[in-house]
C-alpha positions as CSV (number, residue, x, y, z in Angstrom):
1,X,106.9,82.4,112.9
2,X,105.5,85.3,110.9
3,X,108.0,85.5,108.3
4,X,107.4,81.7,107.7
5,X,103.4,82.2,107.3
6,X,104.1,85.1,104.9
7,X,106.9,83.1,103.1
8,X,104.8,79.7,102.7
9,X,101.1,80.0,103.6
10,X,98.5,79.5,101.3
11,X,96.2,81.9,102.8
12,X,99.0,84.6,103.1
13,X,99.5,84.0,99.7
14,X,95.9,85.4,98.7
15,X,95.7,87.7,101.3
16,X,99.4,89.2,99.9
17,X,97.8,89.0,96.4
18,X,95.1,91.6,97.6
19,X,97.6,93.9,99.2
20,X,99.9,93.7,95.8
21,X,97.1,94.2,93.5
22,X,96.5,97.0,95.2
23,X,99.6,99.1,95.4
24,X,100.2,98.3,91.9
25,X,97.1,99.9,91.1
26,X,98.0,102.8,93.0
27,X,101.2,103.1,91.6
28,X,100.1,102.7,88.1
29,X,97.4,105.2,88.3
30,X,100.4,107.5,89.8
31,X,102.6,106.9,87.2
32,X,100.2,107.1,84.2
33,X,98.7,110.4,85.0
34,X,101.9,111.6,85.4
35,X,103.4,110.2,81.9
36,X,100.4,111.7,80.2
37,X,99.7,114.6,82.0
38,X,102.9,115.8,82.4
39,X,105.2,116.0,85.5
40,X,107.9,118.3,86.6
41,X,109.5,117.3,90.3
42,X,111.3,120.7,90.6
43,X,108.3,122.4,92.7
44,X,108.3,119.3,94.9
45,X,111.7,119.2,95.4
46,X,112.2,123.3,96.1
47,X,109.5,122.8,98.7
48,X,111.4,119.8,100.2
49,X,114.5,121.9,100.5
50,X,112.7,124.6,102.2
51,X,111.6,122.0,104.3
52,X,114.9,121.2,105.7
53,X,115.8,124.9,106.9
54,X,114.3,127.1,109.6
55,X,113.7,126.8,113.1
56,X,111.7,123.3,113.0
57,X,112.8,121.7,109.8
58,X,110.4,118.6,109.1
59,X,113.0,117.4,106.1
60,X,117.0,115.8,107.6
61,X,119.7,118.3,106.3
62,X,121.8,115.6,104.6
63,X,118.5,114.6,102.8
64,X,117.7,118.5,101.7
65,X,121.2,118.8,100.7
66,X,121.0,115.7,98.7
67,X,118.2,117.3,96.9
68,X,119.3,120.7,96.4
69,X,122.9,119.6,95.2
70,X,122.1,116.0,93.4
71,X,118.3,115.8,92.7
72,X,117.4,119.7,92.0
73,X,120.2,120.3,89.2
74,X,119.3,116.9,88.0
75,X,115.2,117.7,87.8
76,X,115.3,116.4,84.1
77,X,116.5,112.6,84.8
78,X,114.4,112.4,87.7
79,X,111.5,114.3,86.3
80,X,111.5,110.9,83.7
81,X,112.3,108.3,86.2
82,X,109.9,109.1,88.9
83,X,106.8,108.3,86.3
84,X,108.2,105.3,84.9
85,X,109.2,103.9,88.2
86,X,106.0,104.5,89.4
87,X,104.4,102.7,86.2
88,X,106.9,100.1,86.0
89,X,106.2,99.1,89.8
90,X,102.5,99.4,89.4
91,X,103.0,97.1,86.4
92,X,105.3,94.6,88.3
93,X,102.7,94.1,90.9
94,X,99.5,94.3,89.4
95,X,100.9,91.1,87.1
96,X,102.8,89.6,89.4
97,X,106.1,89.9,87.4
98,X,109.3,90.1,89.9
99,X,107.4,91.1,92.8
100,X,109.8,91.2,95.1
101,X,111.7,93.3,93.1
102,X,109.0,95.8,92.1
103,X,107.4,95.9,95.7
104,X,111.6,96.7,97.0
105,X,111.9,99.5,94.5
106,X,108.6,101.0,95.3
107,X,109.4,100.9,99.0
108,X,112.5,103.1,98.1
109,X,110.4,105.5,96.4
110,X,108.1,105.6,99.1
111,X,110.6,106.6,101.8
112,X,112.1,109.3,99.8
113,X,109.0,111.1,99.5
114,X,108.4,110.5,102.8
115,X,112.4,112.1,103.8
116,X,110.2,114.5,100.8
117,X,108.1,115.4,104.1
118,X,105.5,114.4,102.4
119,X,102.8,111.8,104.1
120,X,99.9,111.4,102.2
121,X,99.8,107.4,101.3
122,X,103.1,107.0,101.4
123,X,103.6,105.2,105.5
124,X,101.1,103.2,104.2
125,X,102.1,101.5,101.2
126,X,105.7,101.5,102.7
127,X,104.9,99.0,105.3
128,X,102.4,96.9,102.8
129,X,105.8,96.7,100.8
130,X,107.5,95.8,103.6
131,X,105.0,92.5,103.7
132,X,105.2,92.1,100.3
133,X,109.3,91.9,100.7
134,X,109.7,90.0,103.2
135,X,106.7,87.2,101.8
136,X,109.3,87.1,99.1
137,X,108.1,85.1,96.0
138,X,104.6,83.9,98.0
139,X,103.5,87.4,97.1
140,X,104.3,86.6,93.7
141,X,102.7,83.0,92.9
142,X,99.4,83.7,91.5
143,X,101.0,85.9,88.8
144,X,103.5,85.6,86.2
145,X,106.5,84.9,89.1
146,X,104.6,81.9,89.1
147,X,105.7,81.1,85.5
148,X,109.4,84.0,85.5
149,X,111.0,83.1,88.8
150,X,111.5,78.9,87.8
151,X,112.7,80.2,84.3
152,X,115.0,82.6,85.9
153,X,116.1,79.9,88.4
154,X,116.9,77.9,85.3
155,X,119.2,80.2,83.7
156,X,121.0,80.9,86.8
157,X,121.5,77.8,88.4
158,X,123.0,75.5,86.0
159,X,121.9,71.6,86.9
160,X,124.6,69.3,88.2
161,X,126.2,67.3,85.7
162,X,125.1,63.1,85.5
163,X,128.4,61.8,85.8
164,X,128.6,57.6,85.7
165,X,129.5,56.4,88.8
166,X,133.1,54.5,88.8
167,X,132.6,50.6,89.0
168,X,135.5,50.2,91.1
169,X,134.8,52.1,93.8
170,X,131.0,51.1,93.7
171,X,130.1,49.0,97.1
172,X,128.2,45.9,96.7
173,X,125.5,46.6,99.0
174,X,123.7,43.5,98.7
175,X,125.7,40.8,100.4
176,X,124.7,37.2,101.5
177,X,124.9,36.9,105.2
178,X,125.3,32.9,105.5
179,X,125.4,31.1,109.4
């Protein structure tokens, strides 16, 4: 029942439009003053693997071993990622464009910082994602899905074929009934 008044309800649809607007503002905001002001993840992601050591680790192993054998010697690629997905998804939702998509994509970001152990914001905007995903392209209608999602439908889903119908197998359904 909720799913369907996220998915088709007018007022959901404003109401989602709010929440969208602003998370992509917060991403944006994110992402730009990191693409301008610089950014460099490996301090963030040392701290997360000290995280997952000790006597009360507050970071999962597999996740600080993730980081410390994929992420860490990686810190360039994700160093230029992290910003531009953070712009990218702020973009996406502030306009609208592939909502679902952007909103999906920031909700993955947002659960690795928190596996990060970091808090802050992130709980927060997870599960305003998590409405914005599962809404689906509501979330999206006043905004440019309005105008992408039909194109996109178009190129995908090619329209049946008119083929004539064959006069030989074609009933006549009007028939004379005489007593």
């Amino acid at each position: 029942m909720f799913n369907n008044f996220l998915r088709t309800n007018k007022v959901a649809m404003w109401f989602l439009t709010f929440i969208r607007i602003y998370l992509g503002y917060k991403w944006i905001t994110a992402g730009w003053h990191k693409l301008t002001g610089g950014f460099d993840a490996a301090g963030f992601l040392q701290g997360a693997i000290e995280k997952s050591t000790g006597d009360a680790p507050t970071v999962q192993a597999w996740w600080g071993t993730f980081l410390e054998h994929v992420a860490l010697p990686n810190v360039g690629v994700f160093n230029y990622l992290i910003p531009l997905g953070e712009f990218l998804v702020g973009l996406g939702l502030i306009l609208g464009t592939l909502t679902t998509f952007a909103a999906l994509m920031g909700l993955v970001m947002n659960a690795a910082f928190l596996f990060s152990g970091t808090v802050s914001t992130n709980a927060q905007m997870l599960l305003l994602e998590v409405l914005i995903v599962v809404a689906a392209a509501n979330a999206g209608k006043i905004g440019l899905d309005h105008y992408v999602l039909p194109y996109l439908r178009g190129l995908f889903h090619k329209k049946d074929e008119i083929r004539p119908v064959n006069p030989t197998t074609k009933q006549n359904l009007k028939t004379k009934h005489t007593a």
